[in-house]
LUMLO-271465 format. One record per residue (C-alpha): residue number from 1; residue in three letters; x, y, z. Coordinates in nm, 3 decimals. Example, Ala and Ser with C-alpha at 12.3 -4.5 7.8 and 13.67 -1.06 7.14 Angstrom:
2
{1,ALA,{1.230,-0.450,0.780}}
{2,SER,{1.367,-0.106,0.714}}
***
This chain:
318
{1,UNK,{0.267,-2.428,0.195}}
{2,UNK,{0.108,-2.665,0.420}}
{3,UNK,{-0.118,-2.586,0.707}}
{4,UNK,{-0.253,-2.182,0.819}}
{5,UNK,{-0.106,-1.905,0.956}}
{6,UNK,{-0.325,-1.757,1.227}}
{7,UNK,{-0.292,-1.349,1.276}}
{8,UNK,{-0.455,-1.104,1.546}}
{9,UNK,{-0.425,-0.745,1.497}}
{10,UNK,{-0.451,-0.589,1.845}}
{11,UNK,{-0.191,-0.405,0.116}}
{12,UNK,{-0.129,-0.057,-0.617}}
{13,UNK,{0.070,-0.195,-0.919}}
{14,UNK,{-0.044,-0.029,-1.237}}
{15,UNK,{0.126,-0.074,-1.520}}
{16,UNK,{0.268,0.227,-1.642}}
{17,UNK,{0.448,0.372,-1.946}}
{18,UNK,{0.740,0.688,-1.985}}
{19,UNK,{0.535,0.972,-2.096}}
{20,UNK,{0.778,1.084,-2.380}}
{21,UNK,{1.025,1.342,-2.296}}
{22,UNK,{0.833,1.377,-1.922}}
{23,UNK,{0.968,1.100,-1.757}}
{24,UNK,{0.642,1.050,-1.596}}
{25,UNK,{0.413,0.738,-1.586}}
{26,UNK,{0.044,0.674,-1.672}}
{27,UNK,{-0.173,0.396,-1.647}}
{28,UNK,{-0.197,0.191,-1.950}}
{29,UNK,{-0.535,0.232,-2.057}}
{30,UNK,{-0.707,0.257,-2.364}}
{31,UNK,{-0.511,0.560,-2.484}}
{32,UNK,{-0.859,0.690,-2.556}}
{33,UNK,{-0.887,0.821,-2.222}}
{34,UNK,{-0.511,0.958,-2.211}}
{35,UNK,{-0.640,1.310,-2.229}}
{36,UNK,{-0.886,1.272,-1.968}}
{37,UNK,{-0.642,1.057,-1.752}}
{38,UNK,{-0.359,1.324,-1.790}}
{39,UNK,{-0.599,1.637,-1.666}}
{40,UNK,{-0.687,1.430,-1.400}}
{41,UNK,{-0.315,1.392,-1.279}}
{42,UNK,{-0.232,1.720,-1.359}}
{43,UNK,{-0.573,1.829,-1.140}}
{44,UNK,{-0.480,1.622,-0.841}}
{45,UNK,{-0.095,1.641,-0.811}}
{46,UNK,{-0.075,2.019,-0.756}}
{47,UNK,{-0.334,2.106,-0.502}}
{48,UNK,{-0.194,2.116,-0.124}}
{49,UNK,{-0.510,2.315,-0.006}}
{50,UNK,{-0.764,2.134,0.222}}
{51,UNK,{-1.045,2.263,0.018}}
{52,UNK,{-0.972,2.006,-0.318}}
{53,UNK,{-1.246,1.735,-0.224}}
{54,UNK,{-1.348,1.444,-0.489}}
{55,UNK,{-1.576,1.276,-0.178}}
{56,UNK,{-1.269,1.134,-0.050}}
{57,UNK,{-1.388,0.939,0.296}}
{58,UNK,{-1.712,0.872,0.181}}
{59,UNK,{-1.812,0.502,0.248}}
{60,UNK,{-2.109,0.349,0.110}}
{61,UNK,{-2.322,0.328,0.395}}
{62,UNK,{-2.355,-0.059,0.397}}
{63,UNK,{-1.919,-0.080,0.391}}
{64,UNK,{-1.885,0.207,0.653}}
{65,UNK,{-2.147,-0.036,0.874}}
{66,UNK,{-1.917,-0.312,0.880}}
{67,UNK,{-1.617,-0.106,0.940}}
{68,UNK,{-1.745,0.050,1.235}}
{69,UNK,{-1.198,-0.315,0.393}}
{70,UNK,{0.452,-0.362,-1.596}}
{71,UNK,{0.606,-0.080,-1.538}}
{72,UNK,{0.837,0.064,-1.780}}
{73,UNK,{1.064,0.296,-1.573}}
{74,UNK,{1.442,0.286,-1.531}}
{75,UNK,{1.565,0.138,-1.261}}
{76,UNK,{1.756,0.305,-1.046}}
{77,UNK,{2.051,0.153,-0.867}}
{78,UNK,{2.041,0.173,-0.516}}
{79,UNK,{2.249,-0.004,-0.195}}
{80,UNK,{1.996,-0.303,-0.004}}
{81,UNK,{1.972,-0.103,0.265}}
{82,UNK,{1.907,0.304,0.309}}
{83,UNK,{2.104,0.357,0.608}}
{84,UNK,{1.892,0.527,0.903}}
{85,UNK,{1.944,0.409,1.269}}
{86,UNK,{1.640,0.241,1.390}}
{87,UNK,{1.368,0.402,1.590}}
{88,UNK,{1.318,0.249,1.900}}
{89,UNK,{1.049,-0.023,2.001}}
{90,UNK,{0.923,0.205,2.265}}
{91,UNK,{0.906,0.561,2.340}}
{92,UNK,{1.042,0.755,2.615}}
{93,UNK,{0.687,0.722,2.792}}
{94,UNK,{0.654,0.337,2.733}}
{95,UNK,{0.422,0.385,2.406}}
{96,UNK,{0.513,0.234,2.055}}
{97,UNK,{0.663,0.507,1.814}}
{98,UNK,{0.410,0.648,1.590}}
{99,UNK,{0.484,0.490,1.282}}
{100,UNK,{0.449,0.157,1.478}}
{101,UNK,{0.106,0.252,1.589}}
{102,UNK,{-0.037,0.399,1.261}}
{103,UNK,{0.088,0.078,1.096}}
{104,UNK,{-0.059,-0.172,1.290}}
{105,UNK,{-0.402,0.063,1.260}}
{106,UNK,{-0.339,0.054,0.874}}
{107,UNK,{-0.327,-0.356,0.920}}
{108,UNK,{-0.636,-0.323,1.114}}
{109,UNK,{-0.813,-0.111,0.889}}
{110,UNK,{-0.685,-0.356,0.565}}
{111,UNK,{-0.819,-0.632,0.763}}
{112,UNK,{-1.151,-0.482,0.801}}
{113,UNK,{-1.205,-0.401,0.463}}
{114,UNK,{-1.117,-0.724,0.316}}
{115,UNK,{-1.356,-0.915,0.581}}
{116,UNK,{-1.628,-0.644,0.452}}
{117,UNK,{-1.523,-0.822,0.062}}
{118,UNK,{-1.530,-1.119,0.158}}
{119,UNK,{-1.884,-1.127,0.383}}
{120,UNK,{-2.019,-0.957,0.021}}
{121,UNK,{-1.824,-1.163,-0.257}}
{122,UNK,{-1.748,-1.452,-0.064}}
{123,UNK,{-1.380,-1.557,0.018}}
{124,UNK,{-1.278,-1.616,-0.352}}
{125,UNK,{-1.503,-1.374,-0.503}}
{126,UNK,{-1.424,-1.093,-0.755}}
{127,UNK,{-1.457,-0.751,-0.619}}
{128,UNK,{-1.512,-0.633,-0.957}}
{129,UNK,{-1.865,-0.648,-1.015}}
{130,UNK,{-1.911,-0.358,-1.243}}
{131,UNK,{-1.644,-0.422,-1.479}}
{132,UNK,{-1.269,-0.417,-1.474}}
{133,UNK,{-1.126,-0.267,-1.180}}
{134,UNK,{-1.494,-0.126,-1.081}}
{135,UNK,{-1.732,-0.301,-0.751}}
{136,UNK,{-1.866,-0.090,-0.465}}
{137,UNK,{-1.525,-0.159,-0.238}}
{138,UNK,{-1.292,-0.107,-0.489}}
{139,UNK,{-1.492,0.234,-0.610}}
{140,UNK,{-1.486,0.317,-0.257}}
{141,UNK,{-1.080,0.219,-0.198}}
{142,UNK,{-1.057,0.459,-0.544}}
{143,UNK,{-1.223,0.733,-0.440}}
{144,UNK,{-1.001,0.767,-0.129}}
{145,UNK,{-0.711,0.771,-0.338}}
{146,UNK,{-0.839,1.075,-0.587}}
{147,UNK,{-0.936,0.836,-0.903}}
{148,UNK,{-1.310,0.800,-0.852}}
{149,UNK,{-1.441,0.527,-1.074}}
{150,UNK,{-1.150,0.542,-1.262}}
{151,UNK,{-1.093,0.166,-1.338}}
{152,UNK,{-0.718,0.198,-1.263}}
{153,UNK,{-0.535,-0.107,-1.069}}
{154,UNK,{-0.596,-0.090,-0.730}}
{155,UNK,{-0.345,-0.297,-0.538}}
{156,UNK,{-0.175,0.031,-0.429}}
{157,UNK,{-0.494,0.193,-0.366}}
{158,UNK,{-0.565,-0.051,-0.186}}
{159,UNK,{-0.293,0.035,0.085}}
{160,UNK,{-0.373,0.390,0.069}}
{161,UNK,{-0.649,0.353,0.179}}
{162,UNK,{-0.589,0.148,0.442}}
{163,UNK,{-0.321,0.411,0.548}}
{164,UNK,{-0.588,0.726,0.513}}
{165,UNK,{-0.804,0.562,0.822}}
{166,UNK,{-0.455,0.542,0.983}}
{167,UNK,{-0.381,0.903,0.949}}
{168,UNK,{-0.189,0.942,0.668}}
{169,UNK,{-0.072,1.301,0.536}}
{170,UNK,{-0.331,1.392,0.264}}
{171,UNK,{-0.071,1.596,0.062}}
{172,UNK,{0.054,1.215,0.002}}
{173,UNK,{-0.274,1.067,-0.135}}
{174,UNK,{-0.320,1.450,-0.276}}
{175,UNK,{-0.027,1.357,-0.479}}
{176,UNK,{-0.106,1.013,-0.594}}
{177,UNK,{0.190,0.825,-0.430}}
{178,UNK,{-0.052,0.493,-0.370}}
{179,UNK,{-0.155,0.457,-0.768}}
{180,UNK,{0.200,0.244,-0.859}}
{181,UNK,{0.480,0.068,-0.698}}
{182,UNK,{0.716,0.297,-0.880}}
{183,UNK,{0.577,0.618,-0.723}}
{184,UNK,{0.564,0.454,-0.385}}
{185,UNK,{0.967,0.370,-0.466}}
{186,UNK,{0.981,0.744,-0.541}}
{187,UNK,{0.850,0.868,-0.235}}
{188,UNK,{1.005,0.653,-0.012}}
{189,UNK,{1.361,0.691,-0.186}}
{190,UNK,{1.344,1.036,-0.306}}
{191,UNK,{1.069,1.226,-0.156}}
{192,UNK,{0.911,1.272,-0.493}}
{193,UNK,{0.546,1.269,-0.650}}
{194,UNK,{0.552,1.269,-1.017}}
{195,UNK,{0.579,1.623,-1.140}}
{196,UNK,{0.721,1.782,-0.788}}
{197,UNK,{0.842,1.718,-0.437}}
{198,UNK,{0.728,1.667,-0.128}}
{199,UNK,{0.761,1.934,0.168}}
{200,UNK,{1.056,1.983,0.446}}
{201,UNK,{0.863,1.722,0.670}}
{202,UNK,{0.956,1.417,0.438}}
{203,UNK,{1.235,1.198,0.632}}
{204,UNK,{1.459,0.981,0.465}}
{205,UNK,{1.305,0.668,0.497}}
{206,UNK,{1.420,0.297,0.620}}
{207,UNK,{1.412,0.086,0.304}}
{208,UNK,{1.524,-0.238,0.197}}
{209,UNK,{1.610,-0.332,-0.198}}
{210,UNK,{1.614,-0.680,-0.255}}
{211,UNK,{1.609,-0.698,-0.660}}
{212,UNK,{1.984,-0.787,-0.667}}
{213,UNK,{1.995,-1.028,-0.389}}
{214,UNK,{1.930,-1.408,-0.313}}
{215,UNK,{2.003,-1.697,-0.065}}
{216,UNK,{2.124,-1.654,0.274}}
{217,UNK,{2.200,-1.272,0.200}}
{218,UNK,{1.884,-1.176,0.127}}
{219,UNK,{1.738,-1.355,0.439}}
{220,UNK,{1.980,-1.190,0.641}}
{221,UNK,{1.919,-0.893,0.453}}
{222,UNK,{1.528,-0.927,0.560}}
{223,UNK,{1.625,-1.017,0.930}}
{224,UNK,{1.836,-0.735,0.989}}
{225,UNK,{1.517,-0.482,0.808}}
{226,UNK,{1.269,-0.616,1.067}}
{227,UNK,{0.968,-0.611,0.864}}
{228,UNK,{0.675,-0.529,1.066}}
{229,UNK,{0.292,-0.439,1.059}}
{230,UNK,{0.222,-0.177,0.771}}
{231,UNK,{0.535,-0.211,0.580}}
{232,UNK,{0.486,-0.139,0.202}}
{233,UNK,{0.586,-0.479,-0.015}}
{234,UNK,{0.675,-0.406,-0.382}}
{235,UNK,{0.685,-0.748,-0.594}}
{236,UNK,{0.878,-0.807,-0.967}}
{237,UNK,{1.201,-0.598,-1.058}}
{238,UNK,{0.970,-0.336,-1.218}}
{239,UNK,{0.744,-0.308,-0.907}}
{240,UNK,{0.430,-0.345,-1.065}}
{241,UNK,{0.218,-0.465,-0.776}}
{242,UNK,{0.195,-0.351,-0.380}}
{243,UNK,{0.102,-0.571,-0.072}}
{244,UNK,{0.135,-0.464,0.296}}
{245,UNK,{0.325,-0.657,0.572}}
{246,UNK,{0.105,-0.769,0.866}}
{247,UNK,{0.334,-1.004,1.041}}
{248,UNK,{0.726,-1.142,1.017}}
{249,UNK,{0.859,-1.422,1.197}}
{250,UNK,{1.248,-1.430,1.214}}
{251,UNK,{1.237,-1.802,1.318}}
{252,UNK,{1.037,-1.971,1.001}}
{253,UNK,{1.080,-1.669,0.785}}
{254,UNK,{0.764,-1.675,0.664}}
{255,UNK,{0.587,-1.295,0.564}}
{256,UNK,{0.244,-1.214,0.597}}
{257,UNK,{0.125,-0.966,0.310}}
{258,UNK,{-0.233,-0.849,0.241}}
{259,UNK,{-0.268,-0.768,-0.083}}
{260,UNK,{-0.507,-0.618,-0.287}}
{261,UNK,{-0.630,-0.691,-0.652}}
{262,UNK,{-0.466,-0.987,-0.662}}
{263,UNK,{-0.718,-1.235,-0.843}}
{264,UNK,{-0.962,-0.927,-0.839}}
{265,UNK,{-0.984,-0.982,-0.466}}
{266,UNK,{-0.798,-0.892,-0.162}}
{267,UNK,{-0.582,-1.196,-0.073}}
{268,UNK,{-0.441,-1.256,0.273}}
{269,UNK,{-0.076,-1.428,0.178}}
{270,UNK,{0.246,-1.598,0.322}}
{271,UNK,{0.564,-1.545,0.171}}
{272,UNK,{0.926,-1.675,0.235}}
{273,UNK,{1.180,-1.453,0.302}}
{274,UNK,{1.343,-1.596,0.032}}
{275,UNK,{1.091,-1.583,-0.193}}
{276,UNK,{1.237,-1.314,-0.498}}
{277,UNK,{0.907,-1.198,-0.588}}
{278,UNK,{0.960,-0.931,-0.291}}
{279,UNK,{1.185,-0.707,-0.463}}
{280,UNK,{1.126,-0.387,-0.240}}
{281,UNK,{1.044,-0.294,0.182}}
{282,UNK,{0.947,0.059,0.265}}
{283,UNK,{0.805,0.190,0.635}}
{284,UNK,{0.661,0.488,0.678}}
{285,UNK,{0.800,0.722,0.901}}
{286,UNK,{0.612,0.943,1.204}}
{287,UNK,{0.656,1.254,1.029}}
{288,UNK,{0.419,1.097,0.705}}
{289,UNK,{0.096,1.093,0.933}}
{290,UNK,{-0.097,1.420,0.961}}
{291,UNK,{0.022,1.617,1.303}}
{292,UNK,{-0.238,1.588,1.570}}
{293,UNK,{-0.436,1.394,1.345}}
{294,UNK,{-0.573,1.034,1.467}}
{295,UNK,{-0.683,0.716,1.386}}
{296,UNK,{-1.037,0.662,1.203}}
{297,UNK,{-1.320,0.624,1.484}}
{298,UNK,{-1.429,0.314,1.273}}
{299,UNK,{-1.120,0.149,1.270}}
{300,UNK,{-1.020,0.238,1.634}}
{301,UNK,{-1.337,0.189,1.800}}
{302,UNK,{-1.375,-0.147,1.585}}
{303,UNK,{-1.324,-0.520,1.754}}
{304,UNK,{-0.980,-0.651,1.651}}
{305,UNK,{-1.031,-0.860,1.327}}
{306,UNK,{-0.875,-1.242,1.277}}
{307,UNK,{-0.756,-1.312,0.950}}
{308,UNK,{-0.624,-1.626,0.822}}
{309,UNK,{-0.288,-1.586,0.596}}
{310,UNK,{-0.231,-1.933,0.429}}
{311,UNK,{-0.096,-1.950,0.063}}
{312,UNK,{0.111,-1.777,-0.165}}
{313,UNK,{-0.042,-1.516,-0.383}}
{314,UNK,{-0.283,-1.673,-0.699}}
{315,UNK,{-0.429,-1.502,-0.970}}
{316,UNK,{-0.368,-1.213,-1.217}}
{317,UNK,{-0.254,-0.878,-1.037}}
{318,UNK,{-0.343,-0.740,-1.358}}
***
């Protein structure tokens, strides 16, 4: 694509394998580390209480300065679109809907930490500077996801958490939904975590499947969805990496995504709407953000970042 995309604000694909007779997924690691990986899940995915802490929140002081940053699952069939009338653009009072809010704030806060990478690393930098899937920023985006230093892929993680300065419920990074595209599919299709299910406050969500479609459907298909800031992407029929949507223009049909660990980076991409790599939409819905809970001071009270989308996605996602 020729020329750059100019945005103002005013996105985590690990391959996984079927834990036999489970039907769960794990990272595919060095199956060394299986035991220690599987207490870990096991640890994480059960506690609801506010008092289960693994320093979630805590920046390094130097990134919290300049924010003030294939999966072998079946398939399962499901209609393009998850019928659910659409929210309106504007409240009763003449304020944007929650979700609309939180997701531009998630865009904001995605934005911030990938200008913090990129003043550090340099635009086309790795992020991994202490081995594979392991750097100060990508320990940090980790950590707020419950896998401290793990080394897992982080494109998901990446996008939780972005969404945890936007408010998000912490029973859904409690639960791990942000560590795959598949269990981001499950909770925005089925309400689901592996090993449970989420509370009476989970919605049915406003979706959009696009692995079965192509041409002028699938553009109309996107039209009709309206994506819109802080809309989860899934790419690849097995959803094994995550961006976010910051921007959709109906006219050219081109998609902004951020995306983490994409070339060991964060990458800030354009996509066309007909482009089959985006095989999944997902929006969050105002009952998934914490009630009476609020926007990150260092996000909100931050100046409105510019980033630059030009490009499709380059480099391993691996």
């Amino acid at each position: 694509m020729s020329g750059q995309l100019h945005r103002r604000v005013g996105p985590m694909g690990h391959r996984v394998a079927q834990r036999g007779g489970q039907g769960g997924d794990v990272p595919m690691l060095d199956m060394s580390n299986q035991q220690m990986l599987d207490e870990m899940a096991q640890a994480a995915q059960v506690v609801d209480s506010d008092e289960f802490d693994l320093g979630v929140g805590q920046e390094l002081p130097w990134v919290s300065s300049l924010l003030g940053e294939d999966v072998a699952h079946q398939q399962m069939d499901a209609p393009a679109m998850v019928d659910q009338e659409d929210a309106p653009d504007k409240a009763a009072d003449g304020k944007e809907p929650l979700h609309q809010e939180r997701g531009a704030a998630a865009v904001k806060a995605a934005y911030l930490t990938y200008l913090a990478g990129v003043k550090a690393h340099g635009k086309q930098g790795s992020w991994e500077t202490k081995g594979r899937n392991r750097g100060p920023l990508v320990d940090a985006i980790e950590t707020d996801n419950h896998a401290p230093q793990s080394g897992f892929e982080w494109c998901g993680m990446y996008i939780g958490h972005s969404y945890k300065k936007a408010g998000i419920r912490k029973e859904i990074l409690r639960n791990l939904v942000f560590w795959s595209g598949h269990r981001l599919h499950m909770f925005f299709t089925q309400g689901r975590y592996i090993g449970g299910r989420f509370g009476r406050w989970w919605q049915q969500h406003k979706t959009l499947s696009l692995s079965s479609v192509s041409g002028n459907k699938r553009k109309a298909l996107i039209d009709g969805f309206k994506p819109q800031a802080g809309d989860v992407a899934l790419f690849r029929g097995d959803y094994s990496h995550v961006g976010m949507v910051t921007n959709y223009d109906s006219k050219t049909g081109k998609i902004e995504i951020i995306e983490g660990n994409r070339g060991n980076r964060v990458q800030a991409n354009v996509y066309d709407n007909g482009d089959r790599q985006i095989t999944f939409l997902g929006r969050f819905n105002d009952s998934d953000y914490t009630p009476g809970g609020s926007v990150d001071p260092n996000v909100s009270n931050a100046k409105d970042p510019i980033v630059k989308h030009g490009g499709s996605g380059k480099g391993s996602t691996r």
